[in-house]
N, C-alpha and C positions, 0 to 999 in steps of 0.2 A: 250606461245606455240611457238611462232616466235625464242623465245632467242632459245628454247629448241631443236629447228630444224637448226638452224644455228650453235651452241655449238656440236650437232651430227657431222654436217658435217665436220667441224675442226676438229674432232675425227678421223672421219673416213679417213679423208686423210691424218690427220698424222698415218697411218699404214702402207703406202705406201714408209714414210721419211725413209731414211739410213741414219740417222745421229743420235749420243746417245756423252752422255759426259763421258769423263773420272775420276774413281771416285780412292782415294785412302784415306787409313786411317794409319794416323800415330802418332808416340809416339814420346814425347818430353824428355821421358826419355830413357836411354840406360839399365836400371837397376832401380827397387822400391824397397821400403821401406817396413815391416808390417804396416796398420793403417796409412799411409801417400800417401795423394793424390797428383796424376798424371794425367798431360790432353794427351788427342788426339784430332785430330784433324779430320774432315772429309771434303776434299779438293775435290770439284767440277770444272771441265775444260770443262764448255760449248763450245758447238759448236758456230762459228760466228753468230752472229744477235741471237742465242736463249740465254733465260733466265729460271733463274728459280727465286721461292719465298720466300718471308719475313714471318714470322709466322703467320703476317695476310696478307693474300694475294691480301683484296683489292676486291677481288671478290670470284668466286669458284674455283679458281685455288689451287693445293695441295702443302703445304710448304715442306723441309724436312722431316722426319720423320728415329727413328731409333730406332731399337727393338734390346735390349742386352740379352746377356746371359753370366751370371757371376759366378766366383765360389761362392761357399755357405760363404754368411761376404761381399759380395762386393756392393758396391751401383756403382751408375751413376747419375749424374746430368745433371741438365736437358739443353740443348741447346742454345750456348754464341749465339748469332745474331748479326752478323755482320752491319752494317750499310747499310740500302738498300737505291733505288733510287727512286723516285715517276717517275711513267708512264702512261701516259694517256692511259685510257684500257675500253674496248668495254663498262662498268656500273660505270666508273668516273677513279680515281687513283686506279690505284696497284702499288704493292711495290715491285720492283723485283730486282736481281741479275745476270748481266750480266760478262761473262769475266769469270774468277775461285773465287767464294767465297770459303770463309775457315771456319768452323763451329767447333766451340771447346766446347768439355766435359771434366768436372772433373769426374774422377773415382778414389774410396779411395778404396784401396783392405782389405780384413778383416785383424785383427791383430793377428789369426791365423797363420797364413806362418812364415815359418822361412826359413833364409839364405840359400839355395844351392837350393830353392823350384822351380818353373816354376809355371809363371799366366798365366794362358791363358785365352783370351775372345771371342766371335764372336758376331756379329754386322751385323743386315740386316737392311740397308737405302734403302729408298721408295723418289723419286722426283719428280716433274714437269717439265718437261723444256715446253715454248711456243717459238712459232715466229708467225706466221699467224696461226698455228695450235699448238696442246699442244700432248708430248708424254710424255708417264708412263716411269717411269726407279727404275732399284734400283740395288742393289750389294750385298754382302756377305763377308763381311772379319773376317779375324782370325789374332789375334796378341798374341804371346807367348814372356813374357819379364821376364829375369831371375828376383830373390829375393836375396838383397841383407841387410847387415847391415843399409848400411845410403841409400837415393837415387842416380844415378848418371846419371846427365843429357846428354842427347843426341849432343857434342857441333852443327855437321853438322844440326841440326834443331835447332840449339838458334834464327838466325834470323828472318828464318821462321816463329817460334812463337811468337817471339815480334811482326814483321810485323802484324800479325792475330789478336792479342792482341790489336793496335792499332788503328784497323778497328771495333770496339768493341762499344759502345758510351760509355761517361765516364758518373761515377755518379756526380749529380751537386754540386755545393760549398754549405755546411752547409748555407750562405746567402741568397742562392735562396731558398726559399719559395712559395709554390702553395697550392690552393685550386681550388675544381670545383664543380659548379653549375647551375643547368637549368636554361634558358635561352630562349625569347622571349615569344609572346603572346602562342602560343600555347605548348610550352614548349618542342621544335622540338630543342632544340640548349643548349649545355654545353657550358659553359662558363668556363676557364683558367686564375685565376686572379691568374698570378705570382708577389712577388715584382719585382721593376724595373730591367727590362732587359736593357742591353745594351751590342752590339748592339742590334736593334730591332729582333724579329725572324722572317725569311724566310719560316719556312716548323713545322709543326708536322703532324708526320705520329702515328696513334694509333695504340694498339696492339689489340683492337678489334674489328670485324669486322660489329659493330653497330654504328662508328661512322667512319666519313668521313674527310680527309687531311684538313688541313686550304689550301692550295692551291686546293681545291676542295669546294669552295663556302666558305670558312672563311675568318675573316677579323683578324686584331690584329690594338688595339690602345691602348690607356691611358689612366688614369683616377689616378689624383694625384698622390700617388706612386706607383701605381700598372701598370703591363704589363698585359692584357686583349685580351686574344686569346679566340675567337667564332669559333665554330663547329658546324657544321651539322650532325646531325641524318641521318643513313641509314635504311632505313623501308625496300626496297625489295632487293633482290640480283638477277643477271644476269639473272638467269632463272624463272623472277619473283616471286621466293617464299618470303613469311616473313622473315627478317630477328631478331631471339630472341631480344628481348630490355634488355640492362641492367642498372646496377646504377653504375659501378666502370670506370675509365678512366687510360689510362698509353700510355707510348711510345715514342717518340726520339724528343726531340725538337730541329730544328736546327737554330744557332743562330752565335757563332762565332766558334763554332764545335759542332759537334752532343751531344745531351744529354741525358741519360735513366731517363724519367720522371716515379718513380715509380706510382705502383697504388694506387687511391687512391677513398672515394666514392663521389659520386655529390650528394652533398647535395642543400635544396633548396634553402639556404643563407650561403653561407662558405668563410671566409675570410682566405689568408697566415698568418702563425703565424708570429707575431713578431720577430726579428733581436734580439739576447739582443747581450749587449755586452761581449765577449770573453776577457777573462784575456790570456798575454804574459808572456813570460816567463821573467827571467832577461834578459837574454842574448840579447832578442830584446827591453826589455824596457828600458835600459840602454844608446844604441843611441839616442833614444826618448829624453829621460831624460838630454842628455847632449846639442841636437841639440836644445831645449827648452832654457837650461841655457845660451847658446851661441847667440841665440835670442835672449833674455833681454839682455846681454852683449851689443849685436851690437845698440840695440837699443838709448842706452848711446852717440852713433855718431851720433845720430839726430842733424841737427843745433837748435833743438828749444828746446835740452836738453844740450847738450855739456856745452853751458858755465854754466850752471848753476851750474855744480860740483863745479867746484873749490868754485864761490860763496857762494854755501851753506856750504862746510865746513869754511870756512873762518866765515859765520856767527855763527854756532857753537861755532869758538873758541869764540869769539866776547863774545856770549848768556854765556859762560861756565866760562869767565874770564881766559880760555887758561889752564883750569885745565883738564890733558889729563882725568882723571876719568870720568869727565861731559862731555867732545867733545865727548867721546867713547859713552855715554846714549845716548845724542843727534843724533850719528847717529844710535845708536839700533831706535830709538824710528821714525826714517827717514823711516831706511828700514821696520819698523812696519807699518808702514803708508802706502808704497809700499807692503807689503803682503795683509793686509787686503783689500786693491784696489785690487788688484788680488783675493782674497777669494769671493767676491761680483762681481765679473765680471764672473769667472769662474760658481758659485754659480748659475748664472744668466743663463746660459751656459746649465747647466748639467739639471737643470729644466726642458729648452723649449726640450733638447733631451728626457729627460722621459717622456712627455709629447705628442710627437710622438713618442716615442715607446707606448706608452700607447691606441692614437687615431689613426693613422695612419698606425701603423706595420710594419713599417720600421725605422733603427736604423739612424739619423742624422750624418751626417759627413762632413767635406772641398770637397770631391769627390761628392756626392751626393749631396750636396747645389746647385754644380753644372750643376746638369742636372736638375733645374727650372731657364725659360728664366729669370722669374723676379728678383730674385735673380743677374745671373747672368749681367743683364744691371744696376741695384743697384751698383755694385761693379763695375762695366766698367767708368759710371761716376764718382761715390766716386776717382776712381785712376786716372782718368784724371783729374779733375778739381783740385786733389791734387798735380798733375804734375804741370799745369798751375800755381798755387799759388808754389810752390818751385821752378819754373822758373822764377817769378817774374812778373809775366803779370797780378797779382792783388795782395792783402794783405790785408789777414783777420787775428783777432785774437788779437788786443789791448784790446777789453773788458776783454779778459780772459789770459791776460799778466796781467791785473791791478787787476784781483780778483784772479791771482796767488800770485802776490806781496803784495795785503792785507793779505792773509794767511800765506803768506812766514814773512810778518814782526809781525806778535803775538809772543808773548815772550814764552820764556820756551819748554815747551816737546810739547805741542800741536802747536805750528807754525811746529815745525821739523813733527808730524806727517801729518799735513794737507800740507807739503811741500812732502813727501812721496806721497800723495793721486794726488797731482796735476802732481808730476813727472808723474805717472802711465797715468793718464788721457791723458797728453800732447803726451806720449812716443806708447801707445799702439793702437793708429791709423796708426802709420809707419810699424807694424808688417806684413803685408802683402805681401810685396817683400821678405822677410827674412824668414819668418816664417809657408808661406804654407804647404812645405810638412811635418813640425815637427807638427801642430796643425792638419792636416788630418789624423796623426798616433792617435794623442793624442785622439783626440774630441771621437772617435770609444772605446777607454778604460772604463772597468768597475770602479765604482766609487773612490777605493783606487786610481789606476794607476791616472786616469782621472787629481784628482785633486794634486797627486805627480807633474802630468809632469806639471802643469799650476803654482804649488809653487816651482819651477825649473829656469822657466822662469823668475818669480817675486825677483827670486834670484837673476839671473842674472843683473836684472836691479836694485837691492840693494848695489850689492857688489864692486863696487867703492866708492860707499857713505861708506859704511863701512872697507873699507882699509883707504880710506882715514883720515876718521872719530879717526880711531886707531894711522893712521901716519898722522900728520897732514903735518907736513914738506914736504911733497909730493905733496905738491898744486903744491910747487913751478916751480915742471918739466912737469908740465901741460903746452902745446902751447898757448900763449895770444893770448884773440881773435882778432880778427883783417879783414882787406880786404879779407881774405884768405876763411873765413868762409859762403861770399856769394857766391864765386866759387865751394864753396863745398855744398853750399845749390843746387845751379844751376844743379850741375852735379847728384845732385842725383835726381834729376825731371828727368833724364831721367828714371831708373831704377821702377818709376813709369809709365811712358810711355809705355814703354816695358810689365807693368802689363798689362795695358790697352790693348796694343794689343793683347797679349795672350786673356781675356777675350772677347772682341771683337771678335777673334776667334770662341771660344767656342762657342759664343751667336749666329754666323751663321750657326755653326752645328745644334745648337739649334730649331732655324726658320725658315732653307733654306738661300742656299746661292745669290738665286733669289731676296732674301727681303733684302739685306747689304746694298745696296744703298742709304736706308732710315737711319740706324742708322749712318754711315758715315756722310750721309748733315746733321743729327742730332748733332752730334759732332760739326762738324764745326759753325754752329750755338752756340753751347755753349763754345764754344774757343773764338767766338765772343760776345759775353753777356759777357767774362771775360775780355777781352780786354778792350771792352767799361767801364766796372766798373771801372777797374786797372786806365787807360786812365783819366777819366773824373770826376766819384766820390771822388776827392781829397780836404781834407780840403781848400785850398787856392780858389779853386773853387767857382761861385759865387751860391747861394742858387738854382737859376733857373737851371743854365749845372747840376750839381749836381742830383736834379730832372730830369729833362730829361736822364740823362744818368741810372738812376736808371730805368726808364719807359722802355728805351732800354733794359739795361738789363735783367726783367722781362719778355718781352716780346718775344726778340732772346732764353732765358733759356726754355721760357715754350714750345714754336715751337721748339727746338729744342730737350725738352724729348719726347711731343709727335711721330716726327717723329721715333724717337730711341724704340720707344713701341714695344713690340710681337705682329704680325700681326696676324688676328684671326685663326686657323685650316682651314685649307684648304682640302678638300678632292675632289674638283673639276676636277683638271686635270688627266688625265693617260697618261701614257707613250707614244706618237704616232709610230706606225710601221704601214707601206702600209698592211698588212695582216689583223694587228689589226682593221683599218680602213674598210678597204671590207668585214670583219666579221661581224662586224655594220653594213655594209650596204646592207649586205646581208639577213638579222634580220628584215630589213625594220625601221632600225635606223638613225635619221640624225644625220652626227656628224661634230662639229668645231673645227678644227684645227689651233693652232697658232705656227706659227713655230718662234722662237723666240732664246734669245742669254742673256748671262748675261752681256756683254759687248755691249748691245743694247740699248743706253737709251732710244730712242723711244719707243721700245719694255716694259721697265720698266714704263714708263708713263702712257702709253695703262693699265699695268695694276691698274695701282693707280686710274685714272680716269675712265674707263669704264667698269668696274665690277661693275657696282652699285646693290643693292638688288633686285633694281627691273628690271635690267637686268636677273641676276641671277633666281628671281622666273619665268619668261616666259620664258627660257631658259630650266627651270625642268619643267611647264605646257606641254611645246612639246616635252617632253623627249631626249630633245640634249642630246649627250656625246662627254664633253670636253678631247680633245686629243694635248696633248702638244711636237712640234717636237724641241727638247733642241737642238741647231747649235752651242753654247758653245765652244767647242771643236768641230774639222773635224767630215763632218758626212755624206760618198757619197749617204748613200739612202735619207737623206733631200738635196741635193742638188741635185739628180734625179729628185725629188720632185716637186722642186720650176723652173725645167727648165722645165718639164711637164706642171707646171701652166703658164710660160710664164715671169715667176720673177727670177731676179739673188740676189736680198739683200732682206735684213729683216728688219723690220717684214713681214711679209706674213699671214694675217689672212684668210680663205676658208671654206665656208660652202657646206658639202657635203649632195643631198637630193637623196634616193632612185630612180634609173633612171631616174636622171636629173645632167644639165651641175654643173659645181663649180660655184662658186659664191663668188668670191674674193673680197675683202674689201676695201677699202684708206688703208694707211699707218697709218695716224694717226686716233684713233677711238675716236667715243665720243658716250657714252649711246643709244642718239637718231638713231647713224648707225647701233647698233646693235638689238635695238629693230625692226626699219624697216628689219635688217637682217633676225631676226628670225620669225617675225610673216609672213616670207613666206613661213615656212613649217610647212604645213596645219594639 
């Protein structure tokens, strides 16, 4: 009854308002077709500060509304909806339109009409506008637009249209995949399991008016490969009445633009469908196809393949008695050994992806690999310690020179093919500087393509074996190896390096740029386990350094993956702002704030050591909320802040308790400060 008395009053004194929006409706065509549709548009110019609404309004406020009258054969479609704004409104979010929204309809006229005809149609809109008070409005228009053979569009409204067109939310990529399902104990909450989103989404606002904005008490997180957006149930509306329950969900997910999530029904276990893969056409699978072969090519300039060309045709002739008939088997029977290694590797490949397309429902790819941290730190070390070893700061790999060299020296077709098998092996670990973005195309292709572009590749790393193989004379203008070839081993450690950083990269988008600290000294740490190995572990060495330097080793390697680990989920901290704060504490909330910096190593150590769990769990017993002020970058209301508190640097840790002083901390914390911090509010 309170809502019902106060909702009157805003009635009644917008009667008193002289202010109304200006409404017009227009055609994008100059001229129609029979049986071919045409849009219009109906363009709203609200007054300053007033709005009107999104089809679900959010509460009881009235969205558009428009009643046709068409000649006999005509339809009208039903109402494009422009992208609205979430606004905090007297019963949670509404969804409004401030400024001039543009609202477009398709109308297909009958296919009756002929050429020299006249359409005529009229059209009564019904609106809302609000500011502190909501007034009724509406209009009356007539549009008559001749009949012609073909249509002829309106130029002076082309932009217009596109403009309105573009405030429109787009339908999502065929990849993005959703389901929805109820959710929590009482079953007050839909749950939104899209596959992975990126970026994460900001807003979905629903088209009906039974369920409630994720920035109206929702959360979004993750869950393997899914993006998991939770909503709330709305049970009453403004003026307390029930509001109808239903089973279907739809509406604009925003994310890196707005999206029209169709509708769809909540079920009570509903998973996204599966990703399958999409066949290309030639036209795109052809780059693919060549960037693949040109990969295995490059691969050929490894130093830990290069010289081996000329040697193995050399051996060929050797095996063949220099009979070009046989040199030419010998190298079929090379690059057979080379494809089949790639048949089994690829083979290997295509499984683990059917497999998560199967369990997971999401389709496997080089991009996607990418967005799981562990994956990602897998490859960050794999490309640096390979760096390290092709700079020369240790040397692995004589076991598997000499069980190259046993299989390289068996006589006949199978030495040449198991020399094929070993090329592949030695060759197809350097693919990753070279070969990203061609295997990211690839890996996503259905199974013809799939395994096309991977015997592409496998070509490419055959077919000097087999020119050669055919010419053998060609050894001869091969570069002898020489001094040259460790400067060229050298230089390409960097272009591993440069991998590394890129991933590195990634892995802080990954898990915050707050936690780099840790895989950084992690690095260093295993730069130094390689050092020491390179250094120390060397045959002339006496059996004891040798041992010790290995104990080193192991022990800098394994400190140094740990530190490099994903730090667990964090959903402790929130955003700090002076309002957010008084809001809490106005709730009769206490809250801690750390005003902190990523160029803070104090600040970073605080966090490594004195979050402990059981800090943490007496910290949620008294229901603190953790409030985090980032000074990273300039930030004058954190330094209002901290001049307030009395402190010019950071860290600055402060505990605020419902009408009581602050309670500012040391510098450096340690568990026991924080637990005496917090068991003072009561």
């Amino acid at each position: 009854m309170r809502f019902l008395l106060i909702f009157l009053a805003f009635c009644s004194f917008a009667l008193g308002q002289k202010v109304s929006s200006v409404a017009t409706l227009l055609s994008e065509n100059a001229a129609i077709a029979p049986n071919e549709s045409f849009t219009l548009a109906l363009k709203l110019e609200h007054p300053e500060e007033w709005h009107s609404y999104y089809q679900n309004s959010g509460g009881v406020e009235l969205p558009p509304t428009i009643t046709w009258k068409l000649p006999e054969g005509a339809t009208a479609g039903p109402i494009q909806w422009p992208t609205p704004e979430a606004k905090e409104g007297f019963s949670g979010k509404s969804f409004i339109y401030s400024g001039s929204p543009v609202f477009l309809i398709d109308i297909t006229p009958p296919p009756s009409l002929r050429p020299g005809d006249d359409f005529t149609l009229t059209a009564s809109a019904t609106w809302q506008i609000c500011k502190t008070s909501c007034i009724n409005e509406s209009a009356e228009f007539t549009i008559t637009l001749p009949v012609s053979e073909k249509p002829e569009a309106d130029p002076a409204q082309t932009e217009f249209f596109q403009t309105a067109r573009r405030a429109i939310p787009a339908d999502p990529a065929p990849s993005i995949q959703y389901a929805a399902k109820t959710s929590g104990k009482t079953k007050d909450a839909i749950e939104l399991r899209f596959t992975k989103l990126d970026p994460e989404p900001t807003e979905f606002i629903p088209n009906e008016p039974y369920i409630k904005a994720l920035s109206d008490g929702g959360e979004v997180s993750t869950s393997g490969e899914f993006t998991i957006i939770t909503l709330l149930r709305k049970k009453i509306d403004f003026l307390d009445n029930p509001i109808p329950q239903g089973e279907t969900v739809s509406g604009i997910l925003f994310a890196d633009k707005a999206l029209a999530i169709p509708e769809t029904t909540i079920n009570a276990d509903a998973q996204p469908a599966p990703n399958a893969p999409v066949a290309i056409s030639i036209g795109k699978l052809l780059p693919i196809l060549g960037g693949m072969f040109l990969g295995g090519l490059i691969l050929n300039l490894m130093p830990c393949v290069f010289p081996v060309i000329g040697l193995k045709i050399m051996g060929f002739v050797q095996q063949a008695g220099e009979n070009r008939r046989s040199i030419a088997l010998h190298g079929l029977t090379f690059a057979l050994g080379v494809m089949a290694s790639f048949a089994v590797i690829s083979g290997i490949l295509f499984a683990v992806r059917a497999a998560a397309l199967r369990d997971g429902g999401e389709s496997i790819g080089w991009g996607y690999q990418l967005q799981n941290p562990w994956v990602v730190l897998v490859l960050t070390l794999l490309m640096f310690v390979l760096g390290l070893n092709m700079f020369g700061l240790f040397e692995v790999g004589t076991a598997a020179t000499s069980v190259g060299g046993n299989l390289q020296s068996k006589s006949g077709h199978s030495g040449s093919f198991f020399s094929g098998v070993l090329a592949t092996v030695v060759a197809t670990p350097c693919s990753a500087p070279f070969l990203g973005a061609a295997i990211g195309a690839a890996i996503a292709l259905p199974a013809i393509q799939f395994f096309s572009a991977f015997g592409a590749m496998a070509l490419g790393l055959a077919t000097p074996y087999l020119v050669l193989s055919f010419f053998p004379s060609l050894v001869e203008m091969l570069p002898r190896p020489g001094a040259w070839m460790e400067s060229f081993k050298q230089g390409m450690s960097f272009l591993l390096f440069a991998t590394a950083g890129y991933l590195l990269w990634v892995y802080s988008g990954l898990i915050g740029q707050e936690y780099l600290l840790s895989p950084l000294l992690g690095l260093s740490l295993i730069a130094a386990a390689a050092w020491t190995y390179g250094r120390w572990n060397l045959p002339h060495k006496s059996k004891r350094t040798r041992g010790i330097a290995l104990a080193i080793t192991a022990v800098f390697s394994i400190a140094g993956i740990l530190l490099a680990l994903p730090p667990k989920p964090n959903k402790l901290w929130q955003p700090w702002s002076e309002a957010r704060a008084q809001e809490l504490l106005s709730e009769g909330t206490p809250v801690y704030i750390d005003f902190t910096a990523q160029w803070c190593l104090t600040c970073q150590v605080n966090k490594k050591v004195a979050y402990t769990e059981e800090v943490l769990k007496l910290a949620k017993q008294k229901k603190i909320v953790f409030l985090k002020g980032d000074k990273t970058r300039p930030d004058p209301a954190i330094e209002a802040k901290l001049q307030e508190l009395g402190r010019s640097a950071i860290p600055v840790n402060v505990l605020l308790r419902p009408g009581e002083e602050p309670i500012v901390t040391p510098e450096v914390l340690t568990p026991q400060i924080l637990k005496e911090l917090f068991n003072q509010v009561p």
